[in-house]
C-alpha positions as CSV (number, residue, x, y, z in Angstrom):
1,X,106.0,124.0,177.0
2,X,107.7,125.3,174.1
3,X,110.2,122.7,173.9
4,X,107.2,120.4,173.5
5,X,105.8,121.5,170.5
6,X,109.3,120.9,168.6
7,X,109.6,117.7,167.8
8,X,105.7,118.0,166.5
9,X,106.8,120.9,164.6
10,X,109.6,119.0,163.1
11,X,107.6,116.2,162.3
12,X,104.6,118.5,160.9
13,X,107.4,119.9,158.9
14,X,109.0,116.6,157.5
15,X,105.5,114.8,156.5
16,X,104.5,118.4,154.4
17,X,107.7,117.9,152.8
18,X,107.3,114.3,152.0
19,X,104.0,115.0,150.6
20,X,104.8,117.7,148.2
21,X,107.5,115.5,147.0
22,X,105.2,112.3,146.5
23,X,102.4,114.7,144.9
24,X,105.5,116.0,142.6
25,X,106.4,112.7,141.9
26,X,102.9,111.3,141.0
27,X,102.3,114.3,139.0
28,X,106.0,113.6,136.8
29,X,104.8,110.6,136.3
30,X,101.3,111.2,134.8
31,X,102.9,113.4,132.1
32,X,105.7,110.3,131.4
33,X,102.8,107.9,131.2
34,X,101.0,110.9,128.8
35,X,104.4,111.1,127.0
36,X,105.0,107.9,126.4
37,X,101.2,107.0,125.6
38,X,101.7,109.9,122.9
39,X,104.8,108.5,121.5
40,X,103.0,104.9,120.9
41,X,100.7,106.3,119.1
42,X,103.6,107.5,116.5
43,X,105.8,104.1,116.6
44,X,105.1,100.6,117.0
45,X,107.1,98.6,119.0
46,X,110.0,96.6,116.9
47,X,108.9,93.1,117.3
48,X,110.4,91.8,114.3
49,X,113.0,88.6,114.8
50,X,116.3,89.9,115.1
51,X,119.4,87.3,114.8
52,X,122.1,86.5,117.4
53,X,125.7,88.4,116.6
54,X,128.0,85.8,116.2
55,X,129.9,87.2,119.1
56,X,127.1,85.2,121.7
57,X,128.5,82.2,119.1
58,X,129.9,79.7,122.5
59,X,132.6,78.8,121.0
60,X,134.3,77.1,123.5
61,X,133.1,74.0,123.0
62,X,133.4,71.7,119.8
63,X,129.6,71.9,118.4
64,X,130.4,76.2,119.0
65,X,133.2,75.6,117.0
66,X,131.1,73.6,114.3
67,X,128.3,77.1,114.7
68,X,131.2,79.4,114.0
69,X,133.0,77.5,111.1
70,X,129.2,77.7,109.5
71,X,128.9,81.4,110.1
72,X,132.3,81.7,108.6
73,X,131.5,79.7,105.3
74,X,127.8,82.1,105.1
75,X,130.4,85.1,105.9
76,X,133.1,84.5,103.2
77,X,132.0,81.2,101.0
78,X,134.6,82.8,98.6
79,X,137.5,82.1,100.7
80,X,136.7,78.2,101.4
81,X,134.6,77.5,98.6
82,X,135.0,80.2,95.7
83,X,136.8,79.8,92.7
84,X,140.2,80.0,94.5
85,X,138.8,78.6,97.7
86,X,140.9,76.6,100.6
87,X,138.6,74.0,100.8
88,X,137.6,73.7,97.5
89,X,136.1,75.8,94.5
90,X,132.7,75.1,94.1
91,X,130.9,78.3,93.3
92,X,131.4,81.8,91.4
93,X,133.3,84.0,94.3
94,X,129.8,85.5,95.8
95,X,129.3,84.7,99.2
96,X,126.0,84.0,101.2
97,X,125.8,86.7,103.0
98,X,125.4,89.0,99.7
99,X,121.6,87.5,99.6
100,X,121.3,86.5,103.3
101,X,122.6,90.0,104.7
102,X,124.7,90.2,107.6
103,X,125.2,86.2,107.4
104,X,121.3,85.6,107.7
105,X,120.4,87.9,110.7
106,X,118.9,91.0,109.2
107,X,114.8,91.7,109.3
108,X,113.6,91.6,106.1
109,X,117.3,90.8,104.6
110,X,116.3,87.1,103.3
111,X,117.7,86.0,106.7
112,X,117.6,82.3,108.1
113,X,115.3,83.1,111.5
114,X,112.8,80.8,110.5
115,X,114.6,77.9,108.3
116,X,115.0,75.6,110.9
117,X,111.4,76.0,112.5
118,X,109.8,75.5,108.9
119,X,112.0,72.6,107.3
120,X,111.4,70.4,106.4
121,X,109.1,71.9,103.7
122,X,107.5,71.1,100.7
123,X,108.1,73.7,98.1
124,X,106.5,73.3,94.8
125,X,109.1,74.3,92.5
126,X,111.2,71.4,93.7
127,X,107.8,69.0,93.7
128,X,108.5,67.4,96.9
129,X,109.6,68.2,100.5
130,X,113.2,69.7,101.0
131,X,115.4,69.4,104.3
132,X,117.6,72.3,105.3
133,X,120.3,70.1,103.7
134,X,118.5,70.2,100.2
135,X,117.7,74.0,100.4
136,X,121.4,75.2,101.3
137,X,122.6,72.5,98.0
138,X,119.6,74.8,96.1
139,X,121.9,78.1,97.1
140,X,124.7,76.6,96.0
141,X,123.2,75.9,92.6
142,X,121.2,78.8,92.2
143,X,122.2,82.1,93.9
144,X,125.7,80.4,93.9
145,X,125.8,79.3,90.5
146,X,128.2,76.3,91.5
147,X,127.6,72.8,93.0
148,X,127.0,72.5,96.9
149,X,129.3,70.5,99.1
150,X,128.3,66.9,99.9
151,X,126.0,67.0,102.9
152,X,127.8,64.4,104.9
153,X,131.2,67.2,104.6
154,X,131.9,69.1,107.6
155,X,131.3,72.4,105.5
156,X,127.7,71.2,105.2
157,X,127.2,70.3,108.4
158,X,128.6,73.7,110.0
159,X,125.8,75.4,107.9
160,X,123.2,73.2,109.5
161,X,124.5,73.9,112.8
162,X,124.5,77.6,112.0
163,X,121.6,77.7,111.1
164,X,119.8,75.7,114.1
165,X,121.8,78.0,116.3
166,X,120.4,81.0,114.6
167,X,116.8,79.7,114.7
168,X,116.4,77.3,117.6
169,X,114.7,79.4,120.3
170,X,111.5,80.0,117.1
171,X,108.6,77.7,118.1
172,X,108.3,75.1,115.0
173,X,106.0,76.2,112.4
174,X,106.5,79.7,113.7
175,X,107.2,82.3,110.8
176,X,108.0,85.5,112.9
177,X,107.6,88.6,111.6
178,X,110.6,90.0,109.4
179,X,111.9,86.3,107.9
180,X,110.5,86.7,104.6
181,X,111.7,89.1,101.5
182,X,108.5,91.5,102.0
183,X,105.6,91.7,99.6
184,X,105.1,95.0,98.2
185,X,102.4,95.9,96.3
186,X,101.8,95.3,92.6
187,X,102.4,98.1,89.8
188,X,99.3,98.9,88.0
189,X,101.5,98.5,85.3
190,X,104.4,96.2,84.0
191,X,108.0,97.2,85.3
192,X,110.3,99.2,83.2
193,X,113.8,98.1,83.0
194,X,114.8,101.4,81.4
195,X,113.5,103.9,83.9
196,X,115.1,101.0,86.7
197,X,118.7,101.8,84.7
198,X,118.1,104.9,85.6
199,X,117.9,104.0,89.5
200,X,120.4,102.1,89.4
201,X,123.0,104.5,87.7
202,X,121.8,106.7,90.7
203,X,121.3,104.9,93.3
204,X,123.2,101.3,93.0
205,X,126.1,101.7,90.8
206,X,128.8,103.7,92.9
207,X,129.1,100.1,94.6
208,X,128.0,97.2,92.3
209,X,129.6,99.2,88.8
210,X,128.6,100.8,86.1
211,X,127.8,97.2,84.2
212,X,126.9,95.4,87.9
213,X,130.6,93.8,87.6
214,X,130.9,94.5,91.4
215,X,133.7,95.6,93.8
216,X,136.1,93.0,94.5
217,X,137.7,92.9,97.6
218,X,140.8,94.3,98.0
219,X,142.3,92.2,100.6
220,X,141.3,88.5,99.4
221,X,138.6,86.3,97.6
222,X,135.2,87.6,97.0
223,X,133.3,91.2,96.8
224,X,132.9,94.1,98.5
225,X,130.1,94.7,97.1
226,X,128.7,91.4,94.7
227,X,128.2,91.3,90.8
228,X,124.3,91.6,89.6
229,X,125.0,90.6,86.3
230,X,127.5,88.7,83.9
231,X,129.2,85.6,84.8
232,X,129.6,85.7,88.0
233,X,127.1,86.7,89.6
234,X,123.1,84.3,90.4
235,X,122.2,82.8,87.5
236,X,118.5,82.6,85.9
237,X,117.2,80.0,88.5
238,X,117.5,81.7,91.8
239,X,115.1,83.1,94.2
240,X,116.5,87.3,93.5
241,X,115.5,86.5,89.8
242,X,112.0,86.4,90.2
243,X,110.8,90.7,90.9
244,X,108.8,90.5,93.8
245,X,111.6,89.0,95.4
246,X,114.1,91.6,94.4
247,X,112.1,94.6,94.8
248,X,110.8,93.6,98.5
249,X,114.9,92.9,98.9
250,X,116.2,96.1,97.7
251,X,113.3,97.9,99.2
252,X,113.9,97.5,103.0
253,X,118.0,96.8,102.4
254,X,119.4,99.0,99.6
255,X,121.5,101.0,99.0
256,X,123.7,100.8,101.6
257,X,122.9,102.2,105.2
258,X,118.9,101.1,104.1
259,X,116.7,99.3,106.5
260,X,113.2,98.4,107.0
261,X,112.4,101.8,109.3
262,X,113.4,104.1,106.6
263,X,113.2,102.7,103.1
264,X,115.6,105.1,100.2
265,X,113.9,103.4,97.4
266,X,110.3,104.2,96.9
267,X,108.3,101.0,96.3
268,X,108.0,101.4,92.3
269,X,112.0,102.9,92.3
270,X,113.1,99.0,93.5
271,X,110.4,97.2,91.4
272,X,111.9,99.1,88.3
273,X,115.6,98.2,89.2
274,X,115.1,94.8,89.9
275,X,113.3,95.2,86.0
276,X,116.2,95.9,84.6
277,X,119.0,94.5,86.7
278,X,116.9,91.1,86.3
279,X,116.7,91.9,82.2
280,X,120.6,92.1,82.2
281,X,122.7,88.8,81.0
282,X,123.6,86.1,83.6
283,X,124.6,82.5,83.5
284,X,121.4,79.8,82.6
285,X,119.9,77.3,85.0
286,X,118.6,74.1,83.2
287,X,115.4,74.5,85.0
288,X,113.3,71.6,83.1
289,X,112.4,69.4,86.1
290,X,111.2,72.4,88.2
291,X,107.5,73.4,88.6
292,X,105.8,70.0,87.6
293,X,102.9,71.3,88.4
294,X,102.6,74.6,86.0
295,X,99.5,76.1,87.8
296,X,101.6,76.5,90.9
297,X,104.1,78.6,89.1
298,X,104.0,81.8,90.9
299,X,102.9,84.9,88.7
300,X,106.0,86.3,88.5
301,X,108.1,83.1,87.3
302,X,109.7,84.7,83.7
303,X,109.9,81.0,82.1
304,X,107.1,79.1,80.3
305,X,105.3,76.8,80.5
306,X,102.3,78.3,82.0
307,X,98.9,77.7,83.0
308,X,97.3,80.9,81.9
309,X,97.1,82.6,78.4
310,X,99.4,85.7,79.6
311,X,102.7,86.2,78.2
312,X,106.1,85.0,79.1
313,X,106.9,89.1,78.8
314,X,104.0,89.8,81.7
315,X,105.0,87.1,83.6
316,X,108.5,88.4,84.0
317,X,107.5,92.4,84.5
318,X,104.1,92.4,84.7
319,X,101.4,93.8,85.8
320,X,100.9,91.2,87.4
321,X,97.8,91.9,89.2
322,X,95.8,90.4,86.0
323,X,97.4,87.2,86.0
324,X,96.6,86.9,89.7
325,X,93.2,87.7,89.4
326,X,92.6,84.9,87.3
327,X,94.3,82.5,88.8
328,X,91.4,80.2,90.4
329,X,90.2,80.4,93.9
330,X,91.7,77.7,95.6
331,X,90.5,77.0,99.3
């Protein structure tokens, strides 16, 4: 009789066993689920567009090839295309990536994630619609301070192709988060170039010098670290000389080692450097057949004409909130 109530025993035994272990289990898992519902509450999930390494570039075929030879020219424009450049010399020994960080990939770093879902595009500082083509000939001229390649060149065609393969998977029209320079919010006041010098002696110099000459690099064409000011660096025309730009640049990317999830600078630290890096000398862009239509100038554009009554001086530093606030309400 004995012997019969073993293998009930054992089986009586086994199931208590299993039981405590599922009611163990279900328990460790309520206080993940209360953990991990905690730590939401604390950080958002990173949903920001992030671009492809150019190690996933397939560059076994001949249009990879093309992709890579674009990354390449974004990477280190000096060596094909600076003033000593193999291919030809065509611009001031900057390379893209100084403005477009990481060759275009970086949130928040004036990357190329939406360019080809958004071009073409009209843009009213060039007072019609630009291609991809006309936009990268725009760098060249502007942040560059040279002349772009012809847009038939195989040079200009790598960019495209870099650029499509950077941005092909975003829907068109799409503007995912993280592919603009971000907006941060006006100063109540104008920006002071002389408390920015003092930022940037802090903060900025160690790597672009003491007069923003840059680091050049040490082992061939280019910079380390670009020029802000003087000769060689973007002249008077280009997108980083307007301040909302820079500041919302700087902001989430400088100085070194900065991203968007922990900002060094505070928000009126970068609008004060880019006052007075942007107030120091650099080359001149003939801008005369930009802005045709003045009351689209945005309020931070430093040259006149303007629509408004409010100074060339506030329209470079500010505040700029006034001249915003009456601008008409346009639907």
């Amino acid at each position: 009789m004995k012997k019969d109530w073993i293998p009930v025993l054992l089986f009586a035994t086994t199931g208590l066993v299993v039981a405590k272990e599922c009611i163990s289990a279900y328990r460790q898992r309520q206080r993940d689920d209360e953990a991990y519902a905690a730590w939401l509450t604390t950080h958002q999930p990173d949903n920001v567009w992030r671009g492809c390494s150019s190690s996933q570039i397939p560059t076994s075929t001949e249009s990879g090839r093309l992709i890579q030879y674009g990354h390449d020219l974004i990477a280190n424009t000096a060596q094909y295309l600076g003033p000593q450049g193999s291919v030809a010399q065509i611009s001031n020994g900057m390379n893209c990536q100084n403005c477009h960080l990481q060759a275009g990939t970086v949130p928040y770093g004036n990357n190329f994630g939406k360019v080809y879902a958004t071009y073409p595009l009209f843009r009213a500082r060039n007072n019609g619609v630009q291609t991809i083509y006309d936009r990268v000939k725009d760098c060249f001229e502007r942040s560059l301070n040279g002349h772009a390649p012809d847009t038939g060149s195989r040079e200009m065609q790598a960019i495209y192709a870099y650029i499509k393969w950077l941005g092909e998977d975003v829907p068109q029209g799409a503007k995912p988060k993280g592919t603009s320079i971000m907006k941060l919010p006006y100063l109540d006041r104008g920006a002071s170039p002389a408390t920015g010098q003092l930022v940037y002696n802090e903060k900025c110099s160690s790597c672009h010098g003491k007069n923003g000459e840059g680091l050049p690099n040490p082992v061939g064409p280019g910079y380390s670290y670009p020029p802000l000011w003087g000769p060689h660096s973007y002249n008077d025309g280009a997108g980083l000389y307007r301040l909302s730009n820079f500041a919302g640049f700087v902001y989430n990317n400088m100085p070194l080692g900065t991203d968007y999830h922990q900002p060094h600078l505070s928000e009126a630290e970068a609008w004060d450097v880019a006052a007075f890096v942007n107030s120091r000398p650099r080359p001149h862009l003939d801008q005369g057949r930009d802005w045709k239509v003045v009351a689209k100038k945005p309020v931070d554009f430093p040259f006149k004409p303007y629509a408004d009554t409010f100074s060339e001086q506030q329209h470079k530093f500010g505040p700029f909130q006034p001249i915003k606030d009456a601008q008409p309400i346009t639907k």
